[in-house]
C-alpha positions as CSV (number, residue, x, y, z in Angstrom):
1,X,4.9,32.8,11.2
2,X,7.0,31.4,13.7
3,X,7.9,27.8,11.7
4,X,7.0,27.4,7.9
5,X,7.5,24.1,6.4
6,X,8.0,23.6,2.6
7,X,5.3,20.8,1.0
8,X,5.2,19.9,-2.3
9,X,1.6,18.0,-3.4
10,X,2.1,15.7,-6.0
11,X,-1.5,14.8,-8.2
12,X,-3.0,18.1,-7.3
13,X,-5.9,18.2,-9.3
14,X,-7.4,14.8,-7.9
15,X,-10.4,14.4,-5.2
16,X,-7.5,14.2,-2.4
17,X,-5.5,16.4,-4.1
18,X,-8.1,19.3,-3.6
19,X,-9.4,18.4,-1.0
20,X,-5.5,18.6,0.7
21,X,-5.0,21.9,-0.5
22,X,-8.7,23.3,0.9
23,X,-6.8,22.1,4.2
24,X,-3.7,23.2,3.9
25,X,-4.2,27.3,3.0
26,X,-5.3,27.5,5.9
27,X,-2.4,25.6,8.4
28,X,-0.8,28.5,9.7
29,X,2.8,27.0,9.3
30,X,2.5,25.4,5.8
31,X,3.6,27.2,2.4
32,X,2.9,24.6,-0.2
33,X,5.8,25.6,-3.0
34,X,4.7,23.0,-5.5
35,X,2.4,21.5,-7.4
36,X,2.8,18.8,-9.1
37,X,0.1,17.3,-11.7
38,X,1.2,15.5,-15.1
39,X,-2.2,16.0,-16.8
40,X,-3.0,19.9,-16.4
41,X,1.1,21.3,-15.9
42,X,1.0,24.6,-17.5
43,X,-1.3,25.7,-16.3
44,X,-2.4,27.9,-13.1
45,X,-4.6,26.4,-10.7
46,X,-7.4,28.7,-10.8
47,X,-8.2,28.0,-14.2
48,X,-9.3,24.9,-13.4
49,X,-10.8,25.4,-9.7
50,X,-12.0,29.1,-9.6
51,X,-12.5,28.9,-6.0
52,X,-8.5,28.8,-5.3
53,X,-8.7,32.3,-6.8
54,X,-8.2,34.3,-3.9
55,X,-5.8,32.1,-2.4
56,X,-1.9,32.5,-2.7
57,X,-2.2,29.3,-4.5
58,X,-4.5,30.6,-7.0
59,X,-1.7,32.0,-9.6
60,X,0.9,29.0,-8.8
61,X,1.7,27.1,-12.3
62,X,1.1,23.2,-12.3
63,X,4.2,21.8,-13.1
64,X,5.7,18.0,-13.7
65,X,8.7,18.7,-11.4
66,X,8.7,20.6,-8.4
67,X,10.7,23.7,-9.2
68,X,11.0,24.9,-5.4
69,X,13.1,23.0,-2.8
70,X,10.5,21.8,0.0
71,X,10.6,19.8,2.9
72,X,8.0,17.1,2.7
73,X,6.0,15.4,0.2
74,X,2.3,14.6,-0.2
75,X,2.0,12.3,-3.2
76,X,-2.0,12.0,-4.1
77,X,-0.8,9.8,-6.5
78,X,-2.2,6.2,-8.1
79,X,-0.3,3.5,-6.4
80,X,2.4,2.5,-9.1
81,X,3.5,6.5,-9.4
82,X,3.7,6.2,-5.8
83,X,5.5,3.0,-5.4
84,X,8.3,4.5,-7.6
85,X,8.6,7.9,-6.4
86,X,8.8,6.9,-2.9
87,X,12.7,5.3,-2.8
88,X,13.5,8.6,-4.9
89,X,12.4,11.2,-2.3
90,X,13.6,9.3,0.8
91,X,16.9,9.3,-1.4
92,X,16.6,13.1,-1.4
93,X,15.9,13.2,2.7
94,X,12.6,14.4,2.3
95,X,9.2,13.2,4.4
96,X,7.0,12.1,2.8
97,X,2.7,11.2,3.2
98,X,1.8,8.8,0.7
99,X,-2.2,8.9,0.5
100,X,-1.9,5.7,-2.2
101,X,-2.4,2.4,-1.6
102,X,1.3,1.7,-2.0
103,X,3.3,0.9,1.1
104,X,0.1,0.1,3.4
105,X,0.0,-4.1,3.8
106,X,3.5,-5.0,5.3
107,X,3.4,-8.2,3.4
108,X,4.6,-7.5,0.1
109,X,2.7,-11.0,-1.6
110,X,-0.3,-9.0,-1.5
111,X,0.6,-6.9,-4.2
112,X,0.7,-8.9,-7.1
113,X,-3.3,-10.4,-6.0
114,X,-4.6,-6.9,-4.6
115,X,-2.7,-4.3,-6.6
116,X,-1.9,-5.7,-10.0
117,X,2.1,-5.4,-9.3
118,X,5.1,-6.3,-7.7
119,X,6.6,-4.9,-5.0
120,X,10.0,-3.8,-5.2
121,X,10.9,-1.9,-2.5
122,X,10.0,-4.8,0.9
123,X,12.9,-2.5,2.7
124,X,11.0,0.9,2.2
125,X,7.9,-1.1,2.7
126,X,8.8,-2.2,6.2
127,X,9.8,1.0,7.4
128,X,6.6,2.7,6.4
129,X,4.6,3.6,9.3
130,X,0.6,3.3,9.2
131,X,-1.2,6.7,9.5
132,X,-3.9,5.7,11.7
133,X,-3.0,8.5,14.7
134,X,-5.5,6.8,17.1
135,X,-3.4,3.8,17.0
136,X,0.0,4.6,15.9
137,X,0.3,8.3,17.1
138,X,4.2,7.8,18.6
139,X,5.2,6.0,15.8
140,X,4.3,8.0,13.2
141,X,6.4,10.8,15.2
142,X,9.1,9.1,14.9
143,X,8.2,8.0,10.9
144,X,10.1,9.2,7.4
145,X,7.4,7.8,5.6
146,X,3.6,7.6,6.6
147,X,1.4,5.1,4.2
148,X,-2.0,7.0,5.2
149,X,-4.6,4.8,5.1
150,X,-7.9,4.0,2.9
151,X,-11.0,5.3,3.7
152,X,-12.9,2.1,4.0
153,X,-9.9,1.0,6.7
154,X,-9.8,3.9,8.7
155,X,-13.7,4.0,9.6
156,X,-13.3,-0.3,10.1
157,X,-10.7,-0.4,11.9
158,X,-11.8,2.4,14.3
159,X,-14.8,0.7,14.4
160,X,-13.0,-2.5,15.8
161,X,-9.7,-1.1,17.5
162,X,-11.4,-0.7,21.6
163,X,-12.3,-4.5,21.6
164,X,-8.7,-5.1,19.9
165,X,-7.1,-2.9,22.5
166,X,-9.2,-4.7,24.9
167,X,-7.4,-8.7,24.0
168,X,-10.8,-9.6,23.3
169,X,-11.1,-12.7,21.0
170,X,-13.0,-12.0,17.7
171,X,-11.8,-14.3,15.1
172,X,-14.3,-13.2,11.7
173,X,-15.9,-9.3,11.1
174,X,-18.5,-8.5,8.8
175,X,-18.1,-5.1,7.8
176,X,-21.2,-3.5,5.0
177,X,-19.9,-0.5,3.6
178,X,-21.4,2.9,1.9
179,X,-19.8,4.8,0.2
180,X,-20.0,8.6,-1.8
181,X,-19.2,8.6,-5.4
182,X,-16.3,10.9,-4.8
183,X,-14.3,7.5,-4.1
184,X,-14.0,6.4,-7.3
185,X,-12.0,9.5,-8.2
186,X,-12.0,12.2,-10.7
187,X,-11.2,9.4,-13.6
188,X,-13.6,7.3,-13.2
189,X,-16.1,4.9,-15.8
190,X,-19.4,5.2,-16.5
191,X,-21.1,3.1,-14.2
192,X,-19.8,6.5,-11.8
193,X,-21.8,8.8,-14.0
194,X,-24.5,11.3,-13.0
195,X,-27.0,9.7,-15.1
196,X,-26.7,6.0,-14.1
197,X,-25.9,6.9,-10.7
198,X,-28.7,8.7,-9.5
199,X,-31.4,7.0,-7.8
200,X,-28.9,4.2,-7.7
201,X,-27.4,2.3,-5.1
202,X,-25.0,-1.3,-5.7
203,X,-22.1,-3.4,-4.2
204,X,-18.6,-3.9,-6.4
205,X,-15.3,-5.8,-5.7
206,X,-17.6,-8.0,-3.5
207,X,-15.3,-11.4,-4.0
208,X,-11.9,-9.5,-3.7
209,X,-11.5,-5.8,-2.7
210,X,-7.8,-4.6,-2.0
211,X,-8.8,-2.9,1.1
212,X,-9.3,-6.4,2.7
213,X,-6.1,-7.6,3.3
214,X,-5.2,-4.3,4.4
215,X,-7.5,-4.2,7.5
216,X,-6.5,-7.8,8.1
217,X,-3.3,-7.1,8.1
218,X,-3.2,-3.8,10.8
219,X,-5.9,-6.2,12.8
220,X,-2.8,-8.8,12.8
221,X,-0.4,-6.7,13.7
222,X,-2.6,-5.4,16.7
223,X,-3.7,-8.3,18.0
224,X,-1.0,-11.1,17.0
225,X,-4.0,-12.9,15.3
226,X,-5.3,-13.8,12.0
227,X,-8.4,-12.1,11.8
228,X,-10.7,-12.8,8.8
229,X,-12.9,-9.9,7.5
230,X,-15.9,-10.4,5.0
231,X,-15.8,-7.2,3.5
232,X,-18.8,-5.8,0.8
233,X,-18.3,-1.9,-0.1
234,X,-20.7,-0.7,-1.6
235,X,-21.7,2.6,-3.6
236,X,-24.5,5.3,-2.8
237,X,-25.7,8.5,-4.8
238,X,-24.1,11.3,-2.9
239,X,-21.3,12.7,-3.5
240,X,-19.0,12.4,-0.4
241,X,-18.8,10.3,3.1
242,X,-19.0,6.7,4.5
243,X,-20.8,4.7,6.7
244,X,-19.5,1.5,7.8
245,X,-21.3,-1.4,9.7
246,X,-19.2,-3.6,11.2
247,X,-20.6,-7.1,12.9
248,X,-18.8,-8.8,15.5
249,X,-20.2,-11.9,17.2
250,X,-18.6,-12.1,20.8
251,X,-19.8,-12.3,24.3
252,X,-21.3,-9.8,26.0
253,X,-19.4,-6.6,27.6
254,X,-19.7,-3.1,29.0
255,X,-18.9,-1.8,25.4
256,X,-20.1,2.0,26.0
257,X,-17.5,2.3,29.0
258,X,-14.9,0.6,26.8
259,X,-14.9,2.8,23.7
260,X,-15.8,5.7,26.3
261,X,-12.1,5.0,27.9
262,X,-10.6,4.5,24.3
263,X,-11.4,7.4,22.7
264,X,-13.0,9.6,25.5
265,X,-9.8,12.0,24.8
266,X,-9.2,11.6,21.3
267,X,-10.1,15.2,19.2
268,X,-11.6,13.9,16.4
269,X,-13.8,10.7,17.7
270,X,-17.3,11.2,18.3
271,X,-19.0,8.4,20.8
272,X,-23.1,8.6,19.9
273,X,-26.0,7.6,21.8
274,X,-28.1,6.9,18.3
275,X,-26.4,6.3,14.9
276,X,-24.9,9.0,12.8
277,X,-25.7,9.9,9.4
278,X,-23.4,10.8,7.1
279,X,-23.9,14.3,6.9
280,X,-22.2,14.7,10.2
281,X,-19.0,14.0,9.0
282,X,-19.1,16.0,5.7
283,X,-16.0,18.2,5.4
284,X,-14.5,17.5,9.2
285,X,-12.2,15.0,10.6
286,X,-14.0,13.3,12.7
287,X,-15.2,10.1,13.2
288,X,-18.6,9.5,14.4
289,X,-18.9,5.9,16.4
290,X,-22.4,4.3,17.6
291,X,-22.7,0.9,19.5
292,X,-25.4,-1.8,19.7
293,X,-25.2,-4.7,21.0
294,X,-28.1,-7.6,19.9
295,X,-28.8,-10.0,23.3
296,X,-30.8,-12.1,21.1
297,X,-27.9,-12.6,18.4
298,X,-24.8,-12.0,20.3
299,X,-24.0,-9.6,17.7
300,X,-22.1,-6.3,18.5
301,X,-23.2,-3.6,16.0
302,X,-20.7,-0.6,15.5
303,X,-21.2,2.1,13.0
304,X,-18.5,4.1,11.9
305,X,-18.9,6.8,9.6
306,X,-16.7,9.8,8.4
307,X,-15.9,11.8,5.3
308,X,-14.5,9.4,2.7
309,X,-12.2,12.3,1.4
310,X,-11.7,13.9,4.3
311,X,-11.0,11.7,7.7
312,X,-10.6,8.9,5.0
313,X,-7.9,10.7,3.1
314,X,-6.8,14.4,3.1
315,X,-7.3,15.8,6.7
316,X,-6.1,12.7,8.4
317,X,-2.9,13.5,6.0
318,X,-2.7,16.4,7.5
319,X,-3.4,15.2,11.2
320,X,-0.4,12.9,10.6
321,X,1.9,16.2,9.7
322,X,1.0,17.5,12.6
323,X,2.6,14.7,14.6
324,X,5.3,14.1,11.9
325,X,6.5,17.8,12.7
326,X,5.5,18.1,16.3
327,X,2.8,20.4,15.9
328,X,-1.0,20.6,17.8
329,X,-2.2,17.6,16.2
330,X,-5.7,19.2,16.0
331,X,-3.7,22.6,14.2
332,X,-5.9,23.9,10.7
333,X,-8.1,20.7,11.4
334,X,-11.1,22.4,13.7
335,X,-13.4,22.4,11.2
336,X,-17.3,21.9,11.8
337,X,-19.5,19.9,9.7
338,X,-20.8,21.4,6.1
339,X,-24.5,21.3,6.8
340,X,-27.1,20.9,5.5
C-alpha cells in the first residue's frame, strides 16, 4: 500500500454506517481502526452482520471510544451526536465527513424550526463545506469538515444545478419524491414495518420537511436568489433508491446540450434518452438524469434518481475522501449496478 489513511466510523451499525464499510474494505488506501457504535460496543462486528466475516473488519470489537489514533472521522451519527462531536474532533485536528444533517443549511435559524435544536457552533457551521462534488469539488479539497448531503438534496439539486449553472431564472420547483424504506433508518416506527408497508405507498412531512430549507439554501448560494421549493417526499415498498421529479416552469431551451456540457465529464452522472428506474442505481454512485420538456405547459421535467444509501449517503462520503485526500475521485467507487 503506498498511502494508508486511518478512519474511524462513528454509528457503525446504522443503514450508512454499513453501507460505508461495504465501501470502504475495499479502497485500497483505507484501514478503518475504529468503530464506534453506543448500542452494540462489546461486541465484534460479525456477530451482528455475518457477511463482514471474512473481512479484516469482521473480528474488530465495537467500542464507545475509538481506541486507535486515526486520521479522519466519518460520524453516521443522528444530528445532535453530531452537532456535538464535531467542535471536539476539529479540536483534535482530525477530518472529519459528517453524513448527518448537522452543519448542512448555513443559516443557523433553521435549526430550531427543521431540526428540533439550537445551533451552537455558527463558527464551525460556516466553515463546513457542502459535499456535493459536482458542484463544490475544489472546495471540498481544500475543506476540514464536509457536511455530506441528504439524499433527497443530492438527486434535487443535481436535477436543477445545469439551468442554475446556466443564470437561468427559475423562481419556484416542484420536486415529487420516492423514496426506499431504507431511509427511515434501522430505528424506525411502525408505520416502516414489513407488514404495513407492503403493497403500500404514502407521502409524510408534506407541510414541513427539513430537507427543504436545505436545497433552498445551496440553490441560494448558487444562484444569489431566493428560490422557493414545494417539496413532497414520499415513501415506496422497496427497500433502497430514489426517484425524484423535479418541475420547473421556464422558457424554452436546448436542455439536452446543456446538461450534456454540464456533466458530459462527470464519472458518476448518467444523461438518459428515456427515464430510469430505480434499479439502475441500486448499489452504485451514480446518478441517472432524464429530461422532458412539455411545449404545451412550459414545464421542464427532470428525473433524478440514485441510491438513497448509496449516492445519497455512503459512497458520495467516500467520493468526497477522495478529493479531501487527493486521491482518484472515482478510487473503490467503480461499482456496477446490483441487478436484478
Amino acid at each position: 500500500m503506498e498511502q494508508e489513511i486511518k478512519v474511524c466510523v462513528y454509528g457503525a451499525t446504522g443503514y450508512t454506517g454499513i453501507e460505508l464499510l461495504r465501501w470502504l474494505i475495499n479502497h485500497p488506501y483505507v484501514k478503518v481502526s475504529s468503530l464506534v457504535s453506543q448500542s452494540y460496543s462489546g461486541k465484534k462486528l460479525s456477530d451482528l452482520f455475518p457477511f463482514f466475516e471474512k473481512s479484516y473488519l469482521g473480528n474488530k470489537v465495537l467500542l464507545q471510544e475509538p481506541d486507535e489514533d486515526f486520521d479522519l472521522a466519518f460520524l453516521c451519527l443522528p444530528h445532535e451526536a453530531s452537532l456535538e462531536l464535531v467542535p471536539k474532533l476539529l479540536e483534535k485536528g482530525k477530518k472529519i465527513i459528517d453524513l448527518s444533517g448537522a452543519y448542512r443549511i448555513k443559516n443557523p435559524l433553521k435549526y430550531p424550526e427543521y431540526y428540533g435544536f439550537e445551533h451552537k457552533y455558527p463558527e464551525i457551521l460556516q466553515k463546513a463545506i457542502y459535499g456535493l462534488p459536482e458542484v463544490y469539488r475544489e472546495n471540498i479539497k481544500r475543506a476540514k469538515i464536509v457536511a455530506n448531503p441528504g439524499c433527497y438534496p443530492t438527486a434535487t439539486l443535481l436535477a436543477l444545478y445545469p439551468l442554475i449553472k446556466e443564470g437561468l431564472k427559475i423562481e419556484e420547483v416542484i420536486v415529487d419524491a420516492l423514496s426506499g424504506v431504507s431511509g427511515a433508518g434501522r430505528k424506525t416506527s411502525q408505520k416502516f414495518h414489513y407488514p404495513e408497508m407492503e403493497g403500500n405507498a404514502f407521502a409524510y412531512s408534506v407541510e414541513k420537511h427539513r430537507h427543504t430549507p436545505e436545497i433552498e439554501d445551496i440553490l441560494k448560494n448558487l444562484s444569489g436568489k431566493e428560490v422557493n421549493i414545494r417539496f413532497t417526499p414520499q415513501v415506496i415498498p422497496i427497500i433502497r433508491g430514489m426517484m425524484v421529479k423535479v418541475y420547473v416552469k421556464i422558457e424554452r431551451l436546448n436542455y439536452r446540450e446543456l446538461y450534456k456540457e454540464v456533466y458530459g465529464k462527470e464519472p458518476f452522472i448518467i444523461l438518459m434518452e428515456e427515464p430510469p428506474h430505480i434499479k439502475y442505481a441500486s448499489g452504485t454512485n451514480f446518478c441517472f438524469i432524464y429530461c422532458w420538456y412539455d411545449e404545451k405547459t412550459s414545464i421542464l421535467e427532470i428525473i433524478s434518481v440514485i441510491d438513497n444509501l448509496g449516492k445519497g449517503a455512503s459512497s458520495q462520503a467516500i467520493q468526497n475522501f477522495n478529493l479531501l485526500m487527493d486521491f482518484e475521485e472515482t478510487l473503490g467507487l467503480k461499482e456496477v449496478s446490483l441487478y436484478p
